[in-house]
C-alpha positions in Angstrom: 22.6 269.7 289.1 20.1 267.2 288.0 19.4 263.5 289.1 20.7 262.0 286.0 23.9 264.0 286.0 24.3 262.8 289.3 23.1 259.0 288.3 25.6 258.9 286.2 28.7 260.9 287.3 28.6 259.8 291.8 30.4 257.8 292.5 32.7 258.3 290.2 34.9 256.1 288.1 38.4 256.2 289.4 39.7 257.6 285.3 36.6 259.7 285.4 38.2 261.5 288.6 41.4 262.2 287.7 40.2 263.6 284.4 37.8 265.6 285.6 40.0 267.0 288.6 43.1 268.0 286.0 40.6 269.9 284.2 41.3 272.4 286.8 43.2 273.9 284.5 42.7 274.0 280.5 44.7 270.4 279.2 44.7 268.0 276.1 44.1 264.6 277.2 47.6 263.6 276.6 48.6 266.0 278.7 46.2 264.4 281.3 47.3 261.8 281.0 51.0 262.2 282.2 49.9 264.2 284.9 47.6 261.2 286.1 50.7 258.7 285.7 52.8 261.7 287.7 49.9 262.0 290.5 49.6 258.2 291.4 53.3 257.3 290.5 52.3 255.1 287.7 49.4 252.9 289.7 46.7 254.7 287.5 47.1 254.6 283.7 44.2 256.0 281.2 43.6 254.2 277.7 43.4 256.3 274.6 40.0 255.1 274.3 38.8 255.7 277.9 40.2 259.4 278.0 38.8 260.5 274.6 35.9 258.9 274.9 35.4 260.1 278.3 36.2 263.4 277.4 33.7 263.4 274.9 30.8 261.9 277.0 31.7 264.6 279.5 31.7 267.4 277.4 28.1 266.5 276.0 26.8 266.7 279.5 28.5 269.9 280.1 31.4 269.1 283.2 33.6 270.2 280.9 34.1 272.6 277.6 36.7 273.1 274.8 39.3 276.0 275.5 41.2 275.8 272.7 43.5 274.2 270.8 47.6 274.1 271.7 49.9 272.2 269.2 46.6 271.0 267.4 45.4 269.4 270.9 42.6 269.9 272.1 42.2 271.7 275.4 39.6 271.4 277.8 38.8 273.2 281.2 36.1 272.4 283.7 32.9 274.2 283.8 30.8 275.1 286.9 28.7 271.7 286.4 31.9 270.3 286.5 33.5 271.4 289.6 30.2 270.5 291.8 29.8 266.7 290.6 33.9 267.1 291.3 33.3 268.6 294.7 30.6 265.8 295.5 32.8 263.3 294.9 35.6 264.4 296.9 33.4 265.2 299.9 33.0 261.5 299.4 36.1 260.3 299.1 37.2 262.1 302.3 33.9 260.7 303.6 35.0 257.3 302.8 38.5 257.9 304.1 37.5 259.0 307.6 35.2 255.7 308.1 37.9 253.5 307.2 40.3 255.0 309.7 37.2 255.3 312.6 36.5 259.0 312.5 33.2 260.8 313.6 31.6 262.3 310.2 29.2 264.3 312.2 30.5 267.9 311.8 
């Protein structure tokens, strides 16, 4: 991964996140969407603006690619780039997590 890729992408946006980590599996952004309302019962809600644009901005630096299409929606699946700015940011999210509750983070 390169430095600007990483410049831009850690830490992550909370949207940015959830987008990226449904992409797990090929999905439309409306599709995303509900499943990000679903995952944070209701707390985190994404704009029409902020997921398409986000998708596209995303795309462009390769995290993620079209699939296909399903109903004329777009689908979208995250590529190898993808899952390691992904896995990054979870490793510090956990990270984050075990300070706050006092944990050693030497392993």
């Amino acid at each position: 991964m390169n430095d600007k890729i990483k410049r831009i992408y850690v830490p992550m946006t909370e949207s940015g996140f959830y987008i990226l980590f449904c992409l797990q599996a090929p999905q439309h952004g409306y599709g995303i969407s509900r499943r990000v309302k679903e995952l944070t019962d209701g707390a985190v809600t994404i704009s029409a603006g902020t997921m398409y644009g986000t998708l596209s901005k995303m795309e462009k630096d390769g995290l993620i690619v079209f699939h296909g299409e399903e109903e004329k929606r777009k689908l979208y699946v995250i590529t190898e780039l993808g899952r390691e700015v992904l896995d990054i940011e979870i490793r510090r999210i956990e990270r984050l997590y075990k300070n706050s509750k006092g944990e050693n983070t030497d392993e």
